[in-house]
BATI-467943 format. One line per field, with one value per atom (N, C-alpha, C): x, y, z; residue in one letter; atom name; residue number from 1. Coordinates in steps of 0.05 Angstrom, whole numbers, padded with zeros to 5 digits. Example, Ala and Ser with C-alpha at 12.3 -4.5 7.8 and 13.67 -1.06 7.14 Angstrom:
u (00264:00246:00264:00257:00273:00258)
v (-00114:-00090:-00066:-00045:-00021:00001)
w (00156:00156:00156:00142:00143:00157)
residuo (a:a:a:s:s:s)
atomo (N:CA:C:N:CA:C)
num (1:1:1:2:2:2)
REM end
This chain:
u (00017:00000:00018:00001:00030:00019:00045:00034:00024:00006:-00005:00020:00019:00032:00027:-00005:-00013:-00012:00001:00004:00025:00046:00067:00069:00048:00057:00040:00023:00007:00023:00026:00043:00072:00086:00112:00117:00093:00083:00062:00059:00042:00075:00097:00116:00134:00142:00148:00133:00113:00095:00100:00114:00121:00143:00160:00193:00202:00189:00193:00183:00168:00164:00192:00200:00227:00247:00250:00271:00273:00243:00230:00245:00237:00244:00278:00296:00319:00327:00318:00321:00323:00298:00284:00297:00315:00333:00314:00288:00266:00279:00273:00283:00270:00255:00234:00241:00261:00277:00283:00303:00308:00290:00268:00245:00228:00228:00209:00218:00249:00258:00262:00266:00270:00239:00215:00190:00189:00187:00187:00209:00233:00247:00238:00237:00216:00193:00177:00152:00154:00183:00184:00185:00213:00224:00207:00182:00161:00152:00142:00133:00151:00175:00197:00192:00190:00194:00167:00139:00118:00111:00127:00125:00157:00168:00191:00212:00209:00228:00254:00285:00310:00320:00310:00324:00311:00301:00292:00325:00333:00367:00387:00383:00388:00380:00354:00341:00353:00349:00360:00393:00417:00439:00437:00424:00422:00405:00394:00384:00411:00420:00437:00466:00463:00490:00488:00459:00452:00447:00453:00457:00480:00498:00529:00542:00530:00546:00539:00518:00509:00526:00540:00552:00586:00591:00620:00631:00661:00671:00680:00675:00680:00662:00665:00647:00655:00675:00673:00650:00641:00622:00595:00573:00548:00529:00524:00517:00494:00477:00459:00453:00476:00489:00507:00511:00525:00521:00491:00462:00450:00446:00435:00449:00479:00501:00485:00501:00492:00469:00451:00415:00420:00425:00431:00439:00465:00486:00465:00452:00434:00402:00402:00365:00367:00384:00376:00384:00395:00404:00380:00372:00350:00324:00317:00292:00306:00317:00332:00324:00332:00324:00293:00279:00257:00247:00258:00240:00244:00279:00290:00276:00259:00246:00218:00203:00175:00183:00198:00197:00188:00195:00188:00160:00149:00119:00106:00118:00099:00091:00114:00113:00094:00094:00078:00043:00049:00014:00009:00017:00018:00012:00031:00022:-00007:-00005:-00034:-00059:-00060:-00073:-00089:-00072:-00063:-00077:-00075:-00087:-00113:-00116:-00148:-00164:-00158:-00163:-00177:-00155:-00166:-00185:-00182:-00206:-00233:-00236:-00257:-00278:-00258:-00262:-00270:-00255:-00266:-00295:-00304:-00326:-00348:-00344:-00360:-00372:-00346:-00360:-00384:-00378:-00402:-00425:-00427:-00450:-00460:-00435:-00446:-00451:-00441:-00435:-00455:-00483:-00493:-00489:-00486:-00484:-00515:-00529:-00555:-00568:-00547:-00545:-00550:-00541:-00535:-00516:-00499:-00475:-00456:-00445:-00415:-00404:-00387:-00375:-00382:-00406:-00413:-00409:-00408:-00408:-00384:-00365:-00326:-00322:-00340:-00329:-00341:-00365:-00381:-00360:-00348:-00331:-00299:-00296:-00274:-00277:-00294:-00302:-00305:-00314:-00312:-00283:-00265:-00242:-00236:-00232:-00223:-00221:-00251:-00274:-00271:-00278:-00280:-00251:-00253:-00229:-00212:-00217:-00206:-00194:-00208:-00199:-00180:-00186:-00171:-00138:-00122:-00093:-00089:-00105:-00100:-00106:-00126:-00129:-00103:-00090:-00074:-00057:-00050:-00028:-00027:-00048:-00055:-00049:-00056:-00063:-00022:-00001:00029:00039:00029:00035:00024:-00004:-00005:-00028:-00034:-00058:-00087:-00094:-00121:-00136:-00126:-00133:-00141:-00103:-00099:-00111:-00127:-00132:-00159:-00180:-00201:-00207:-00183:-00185:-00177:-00168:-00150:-00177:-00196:-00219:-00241:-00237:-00263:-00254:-00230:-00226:-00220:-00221:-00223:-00251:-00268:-00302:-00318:-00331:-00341:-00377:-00390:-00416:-00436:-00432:-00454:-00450:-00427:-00419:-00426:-00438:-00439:-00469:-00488:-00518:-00528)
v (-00024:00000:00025:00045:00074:00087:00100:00117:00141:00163:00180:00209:00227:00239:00265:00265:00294:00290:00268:00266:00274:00271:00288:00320:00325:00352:00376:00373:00386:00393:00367:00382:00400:00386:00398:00432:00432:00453:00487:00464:00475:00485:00474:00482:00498:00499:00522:00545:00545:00570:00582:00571:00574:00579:00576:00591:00614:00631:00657:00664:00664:00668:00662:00637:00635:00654:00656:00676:00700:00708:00728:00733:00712:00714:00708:00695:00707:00729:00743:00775:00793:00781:00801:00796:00767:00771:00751:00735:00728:00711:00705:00683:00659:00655:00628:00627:00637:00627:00597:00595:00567:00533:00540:00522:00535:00540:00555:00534:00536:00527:00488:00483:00458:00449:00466:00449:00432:00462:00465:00441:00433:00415:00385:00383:00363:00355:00372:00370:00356:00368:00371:00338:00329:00306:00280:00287:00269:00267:00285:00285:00267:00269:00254:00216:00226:00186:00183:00192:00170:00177:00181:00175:00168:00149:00133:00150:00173:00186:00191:00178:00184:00207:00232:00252:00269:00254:00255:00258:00236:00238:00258:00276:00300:00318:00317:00346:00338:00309:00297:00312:00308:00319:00351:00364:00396:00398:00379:00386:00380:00355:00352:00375:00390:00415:00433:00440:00461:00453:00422:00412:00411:00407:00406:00425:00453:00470:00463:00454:00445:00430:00403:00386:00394:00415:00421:00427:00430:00433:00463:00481:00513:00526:00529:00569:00587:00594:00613:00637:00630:00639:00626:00641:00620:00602:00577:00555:00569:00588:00597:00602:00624:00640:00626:00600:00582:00572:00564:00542:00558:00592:00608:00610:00622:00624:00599:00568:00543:00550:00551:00550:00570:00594:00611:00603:00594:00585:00557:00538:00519:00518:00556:00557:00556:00560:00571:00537:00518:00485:00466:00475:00462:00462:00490:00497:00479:00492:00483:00459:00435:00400:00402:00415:00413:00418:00439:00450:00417:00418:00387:00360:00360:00337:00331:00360:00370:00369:00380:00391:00363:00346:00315:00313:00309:00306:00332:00351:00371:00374:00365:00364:00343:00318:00293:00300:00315:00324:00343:00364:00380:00367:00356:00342:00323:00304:00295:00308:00340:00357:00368:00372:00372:00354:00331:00311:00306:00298:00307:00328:00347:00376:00366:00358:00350:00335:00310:00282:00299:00319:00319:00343:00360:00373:00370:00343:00321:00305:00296:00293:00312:00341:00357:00363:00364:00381:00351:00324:00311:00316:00320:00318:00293:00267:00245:00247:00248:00250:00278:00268:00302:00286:00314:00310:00314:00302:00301:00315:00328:00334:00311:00285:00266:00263:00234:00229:00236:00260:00268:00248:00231:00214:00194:00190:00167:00184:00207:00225:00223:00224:00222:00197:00167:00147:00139:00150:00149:00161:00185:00201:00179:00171:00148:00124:00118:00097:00097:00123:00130:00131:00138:00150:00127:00101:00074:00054:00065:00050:00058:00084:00097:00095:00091:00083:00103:00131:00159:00174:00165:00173:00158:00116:00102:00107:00118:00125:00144:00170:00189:00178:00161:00134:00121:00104:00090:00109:00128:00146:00164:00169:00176:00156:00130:00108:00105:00109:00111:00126:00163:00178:00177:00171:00173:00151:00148:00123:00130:00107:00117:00124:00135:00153:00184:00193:00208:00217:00202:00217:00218:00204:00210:00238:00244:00270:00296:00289:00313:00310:00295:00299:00306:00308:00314:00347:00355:00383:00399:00383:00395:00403:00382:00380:00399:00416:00442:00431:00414:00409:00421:00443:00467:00464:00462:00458:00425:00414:00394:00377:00402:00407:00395)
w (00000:00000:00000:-00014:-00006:00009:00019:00042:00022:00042:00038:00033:00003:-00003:00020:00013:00033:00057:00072:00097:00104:00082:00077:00089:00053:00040:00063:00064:00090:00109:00125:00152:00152:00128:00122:00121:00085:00084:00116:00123:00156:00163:00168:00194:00178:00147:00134:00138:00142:00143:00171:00193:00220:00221:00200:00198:00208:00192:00192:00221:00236:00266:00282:00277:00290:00279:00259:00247:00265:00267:00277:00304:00317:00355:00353:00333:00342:00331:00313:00308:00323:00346:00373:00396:00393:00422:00442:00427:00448:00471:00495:00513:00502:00487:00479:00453:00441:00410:00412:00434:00425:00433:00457:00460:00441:00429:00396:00372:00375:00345:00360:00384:00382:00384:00391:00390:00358:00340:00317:00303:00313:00299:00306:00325:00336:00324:00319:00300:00271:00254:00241:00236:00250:00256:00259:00277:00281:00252:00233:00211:00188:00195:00184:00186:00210:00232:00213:00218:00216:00189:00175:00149:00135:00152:00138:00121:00121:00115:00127:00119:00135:00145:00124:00141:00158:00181:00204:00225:00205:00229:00214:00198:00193:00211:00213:00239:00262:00269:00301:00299:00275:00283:00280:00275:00273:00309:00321:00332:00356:00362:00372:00365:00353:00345:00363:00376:00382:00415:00424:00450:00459:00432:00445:00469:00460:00484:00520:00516:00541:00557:00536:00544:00549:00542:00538:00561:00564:00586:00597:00582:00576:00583:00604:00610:00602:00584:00586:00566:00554:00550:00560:00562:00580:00560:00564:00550:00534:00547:00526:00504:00506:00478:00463:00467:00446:00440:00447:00439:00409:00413:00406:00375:00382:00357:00338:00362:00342:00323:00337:00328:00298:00302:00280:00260:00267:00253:00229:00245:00225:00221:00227:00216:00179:00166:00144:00138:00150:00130:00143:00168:00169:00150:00155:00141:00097:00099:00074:00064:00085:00088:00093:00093:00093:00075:00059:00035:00005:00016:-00003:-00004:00021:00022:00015:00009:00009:-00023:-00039:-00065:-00086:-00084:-00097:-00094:-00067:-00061:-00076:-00064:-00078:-00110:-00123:-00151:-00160:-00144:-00157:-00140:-00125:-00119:-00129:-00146:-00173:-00193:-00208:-00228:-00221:-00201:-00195:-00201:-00185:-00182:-00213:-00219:-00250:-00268:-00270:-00285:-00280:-00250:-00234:-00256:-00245:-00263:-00289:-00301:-00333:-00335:-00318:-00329:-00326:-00300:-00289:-00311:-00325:-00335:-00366:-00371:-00395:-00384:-00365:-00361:-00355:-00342:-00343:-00371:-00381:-00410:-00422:-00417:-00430:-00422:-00391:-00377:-00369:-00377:-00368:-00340:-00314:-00286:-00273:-00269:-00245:-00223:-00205:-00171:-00166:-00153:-00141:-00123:-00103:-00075:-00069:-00068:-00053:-00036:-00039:-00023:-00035:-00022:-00041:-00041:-00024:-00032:-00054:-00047:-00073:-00098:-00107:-00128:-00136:-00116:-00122:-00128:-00118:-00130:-00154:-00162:-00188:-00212:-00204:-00224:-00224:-00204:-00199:-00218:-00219:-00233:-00262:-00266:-00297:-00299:-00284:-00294:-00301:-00285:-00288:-00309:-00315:-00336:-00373:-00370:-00398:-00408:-00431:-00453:-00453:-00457:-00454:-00433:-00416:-00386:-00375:-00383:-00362:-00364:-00381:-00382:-00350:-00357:-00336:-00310:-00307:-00282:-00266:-00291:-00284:-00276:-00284:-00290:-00253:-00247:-00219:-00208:-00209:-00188:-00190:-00203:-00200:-00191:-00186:-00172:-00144:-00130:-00103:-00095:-00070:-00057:-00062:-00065:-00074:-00055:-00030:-00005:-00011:-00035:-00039:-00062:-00078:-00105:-00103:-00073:-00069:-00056:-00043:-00031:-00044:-00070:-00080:-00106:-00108:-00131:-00112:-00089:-00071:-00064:-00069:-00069:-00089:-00113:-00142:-00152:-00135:-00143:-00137:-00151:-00137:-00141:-00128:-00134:-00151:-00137:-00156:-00184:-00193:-00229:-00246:-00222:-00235:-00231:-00226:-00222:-00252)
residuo (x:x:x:x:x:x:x:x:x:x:x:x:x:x:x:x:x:x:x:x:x:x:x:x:x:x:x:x:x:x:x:x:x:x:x:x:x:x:x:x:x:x:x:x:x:x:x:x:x:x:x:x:x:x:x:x:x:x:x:x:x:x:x:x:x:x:x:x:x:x:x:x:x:x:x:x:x:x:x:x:x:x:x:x:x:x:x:x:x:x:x:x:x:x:x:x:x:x:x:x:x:x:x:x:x:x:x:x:x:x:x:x:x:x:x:x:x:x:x:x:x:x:x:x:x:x:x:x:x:x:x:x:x:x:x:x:x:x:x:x:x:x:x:x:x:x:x:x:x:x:x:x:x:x:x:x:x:x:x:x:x:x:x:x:x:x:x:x:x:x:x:x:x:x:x:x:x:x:x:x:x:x:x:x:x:x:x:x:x:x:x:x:x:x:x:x:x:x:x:x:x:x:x:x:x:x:x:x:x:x:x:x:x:x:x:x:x:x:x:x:x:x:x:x:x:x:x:x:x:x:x:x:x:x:x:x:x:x:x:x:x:x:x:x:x:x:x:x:x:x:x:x:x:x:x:x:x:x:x:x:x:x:x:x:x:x:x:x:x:x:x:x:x:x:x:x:x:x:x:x:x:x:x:x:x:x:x:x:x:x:x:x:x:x:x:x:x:x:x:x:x:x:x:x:x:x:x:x:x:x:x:x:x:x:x:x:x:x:x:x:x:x:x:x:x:x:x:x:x:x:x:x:x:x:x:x:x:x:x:x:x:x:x:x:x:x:x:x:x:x:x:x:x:x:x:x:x:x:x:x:x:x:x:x:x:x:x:x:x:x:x:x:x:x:x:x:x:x:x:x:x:x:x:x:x:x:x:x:x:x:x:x:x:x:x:x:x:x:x:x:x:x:x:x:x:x:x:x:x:x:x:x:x:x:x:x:x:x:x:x:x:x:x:x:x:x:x:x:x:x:x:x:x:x:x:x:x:x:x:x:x:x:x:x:x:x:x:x:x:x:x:x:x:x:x:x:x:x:x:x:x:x:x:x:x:x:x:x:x:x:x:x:x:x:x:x:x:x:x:x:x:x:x:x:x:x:x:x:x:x:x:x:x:x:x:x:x:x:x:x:x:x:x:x:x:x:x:x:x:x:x:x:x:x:x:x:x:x:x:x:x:x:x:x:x:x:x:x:x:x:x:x:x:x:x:x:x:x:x:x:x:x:x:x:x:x:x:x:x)
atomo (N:CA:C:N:CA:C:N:CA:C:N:CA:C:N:CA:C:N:CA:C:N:CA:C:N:CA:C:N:CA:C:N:CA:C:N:CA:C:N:CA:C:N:CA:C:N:CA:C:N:CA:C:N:CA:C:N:CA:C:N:CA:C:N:CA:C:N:CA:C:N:CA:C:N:CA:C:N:CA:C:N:CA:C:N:CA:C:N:CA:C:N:CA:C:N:CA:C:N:CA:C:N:CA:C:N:CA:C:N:CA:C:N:CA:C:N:CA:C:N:CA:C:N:CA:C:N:CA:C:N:CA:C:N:CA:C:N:CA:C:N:CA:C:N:CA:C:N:CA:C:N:CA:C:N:CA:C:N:CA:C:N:CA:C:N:CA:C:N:CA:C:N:CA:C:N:CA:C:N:CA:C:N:CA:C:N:CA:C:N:CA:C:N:CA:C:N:CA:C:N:CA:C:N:CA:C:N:CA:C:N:CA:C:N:CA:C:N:CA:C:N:CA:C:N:CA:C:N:CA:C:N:CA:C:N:CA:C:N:CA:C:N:CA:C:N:CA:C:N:CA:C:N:CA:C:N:CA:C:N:CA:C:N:CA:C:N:CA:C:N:CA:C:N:CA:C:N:CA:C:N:CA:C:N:CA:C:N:CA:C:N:CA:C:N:CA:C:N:CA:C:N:CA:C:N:CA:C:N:CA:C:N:CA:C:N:CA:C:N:CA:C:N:CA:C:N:CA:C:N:CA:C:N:CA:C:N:CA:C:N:CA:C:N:CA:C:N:CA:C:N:CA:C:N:CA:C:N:CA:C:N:CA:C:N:CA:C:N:CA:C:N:CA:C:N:CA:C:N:CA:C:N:CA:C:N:CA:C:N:CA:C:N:CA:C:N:CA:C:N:CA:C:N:CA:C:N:CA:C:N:CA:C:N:CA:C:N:CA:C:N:CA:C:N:CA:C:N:CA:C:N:CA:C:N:CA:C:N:CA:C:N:CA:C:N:CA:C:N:CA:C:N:CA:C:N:CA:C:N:CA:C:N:CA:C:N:CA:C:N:CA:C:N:CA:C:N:CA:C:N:CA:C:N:CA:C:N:CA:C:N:CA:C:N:CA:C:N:CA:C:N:CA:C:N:CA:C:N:CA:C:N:CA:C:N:CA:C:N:CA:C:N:CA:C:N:CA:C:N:CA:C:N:CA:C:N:CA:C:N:CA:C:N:CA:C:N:CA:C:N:CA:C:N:CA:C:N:CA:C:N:CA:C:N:CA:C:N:CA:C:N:CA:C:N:CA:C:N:CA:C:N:CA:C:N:CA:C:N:CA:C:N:CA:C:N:CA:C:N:CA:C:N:CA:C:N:CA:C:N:CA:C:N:CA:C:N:CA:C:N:CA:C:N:CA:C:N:CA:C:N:CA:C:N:CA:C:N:CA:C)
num (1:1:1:2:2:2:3:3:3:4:4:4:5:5:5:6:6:6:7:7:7:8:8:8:9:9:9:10:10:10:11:11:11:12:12:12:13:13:13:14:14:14:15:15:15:16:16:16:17:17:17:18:18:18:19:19:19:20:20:20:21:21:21:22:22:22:23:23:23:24:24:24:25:25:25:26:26:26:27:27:27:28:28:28:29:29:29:30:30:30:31:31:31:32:32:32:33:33:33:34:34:34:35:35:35:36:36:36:37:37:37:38:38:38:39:39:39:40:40:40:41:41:41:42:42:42:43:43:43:44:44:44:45:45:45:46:46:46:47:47:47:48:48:48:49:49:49:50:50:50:51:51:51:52:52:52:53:53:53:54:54:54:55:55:55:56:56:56:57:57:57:58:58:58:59:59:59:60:60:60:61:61:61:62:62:62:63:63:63:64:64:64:65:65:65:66:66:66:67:67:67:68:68:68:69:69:69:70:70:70:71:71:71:72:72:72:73:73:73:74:74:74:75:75:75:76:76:76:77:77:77:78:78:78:79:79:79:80:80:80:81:81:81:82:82:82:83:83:83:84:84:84:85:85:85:86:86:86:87:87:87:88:88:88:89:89:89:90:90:90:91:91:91:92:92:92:93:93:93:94:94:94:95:95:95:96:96:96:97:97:97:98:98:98:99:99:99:100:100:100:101:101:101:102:102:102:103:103:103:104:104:104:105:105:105:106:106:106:107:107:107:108:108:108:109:109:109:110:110:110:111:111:111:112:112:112:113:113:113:114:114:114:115:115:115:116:116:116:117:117:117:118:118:118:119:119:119:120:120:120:121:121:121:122:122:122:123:123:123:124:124:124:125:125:125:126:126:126:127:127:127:128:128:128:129:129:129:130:130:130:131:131:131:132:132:132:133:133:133:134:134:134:135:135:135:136:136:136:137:137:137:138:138:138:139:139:139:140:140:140:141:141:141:142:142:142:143:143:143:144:144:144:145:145:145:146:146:146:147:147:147:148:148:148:149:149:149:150:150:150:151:151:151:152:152:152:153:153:153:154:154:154:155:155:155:156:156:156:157:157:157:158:158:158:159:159:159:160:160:160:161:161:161:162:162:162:163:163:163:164:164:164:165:165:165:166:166:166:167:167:167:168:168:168:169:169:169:170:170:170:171:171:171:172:172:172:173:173:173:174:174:174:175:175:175:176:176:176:177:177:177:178:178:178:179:179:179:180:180:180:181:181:181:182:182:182:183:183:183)
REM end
């Protein structure tokens, strides 16, 4: 079975959008910069682990970079501010490994998006497929089924069913589907 792309692309996409806030608080000097950016790497990391992705132990060593001063044998500067430097020093390669690992998914749920787009838009124009105000769902597997079925369509079918799960291409035609248009 495959895993889910937008289980992915969602959350990833979600903690990029939370970047710039951290940027933010070490600009400002905040005391909650660095339990800010390790919640945030943490998050990220979890998103990594439960979706089998390795460079999870990329964030774990950027995360562990920024523990080292803790462990060191030198005061002379205070462990804070060397946590802080660290942290600085790997906001821009973290965020970075994040955008590197989103960019693949994102492109194949684009293109998906994309192809979606078309079939549905090749069936609107017949008018074979109205929505009833019934069961939406039954409406997305009715249009599913044509896609599968009809001689014209079944390429762009198969062609989905190689880029993501058929979790994923029920949810990404259930947000392409605008009901009202297909009265």
């Amino acid at each position: 079975m495959k895993k889910s792309l937008l289980n992915i692309v969602i959350p990833l996409r979600a903690q990029l959008l939370l970047f710039p806030a951290i940027v933010n608080s070490l600009e400002r000097k905040e005391f909650d910069f660095l339990p800010h950016l390790d919640r945030w790497m943490k998050e990220v990391e979890a998103i990594l682990v439960n979706n089998s992705i390795p460079d999870c132990a990329e964030v774990a060593g950027f995360r562990s970079k920024i523990l080292a001063p803790a462990f060191a044998h030198t005061h002379k500067v205070s462990t804070r501010k060397q946590q802080v430097s660290v942290a600085a020093g790997v906001l821009y390669d973290v965020q970075n490994l994040v955008l590197n690992v989103l960019k693949p998914y994102e492109i194949k749920v684009g293109e998906s998006r994309e192809l979606i787009s078309q079939l549905l838009s090749m069936v609107k124009q017949t008018g074979a497929v109205k929505y009833e105000n019934g069961d939406f769902q039954s409406f997305i597997n009715t249009l599913w089924n044509l896609f599968c079925t009809h001689q014209q369509l079944k390429p762009g079918a198969a062609k989905l069913q190689t880029l993501l799960s058929s979790a994923d291409i029920m949810r990404l035609m259930a947000e392409e589907v605008e009901p009202s248009e297909w009265i």
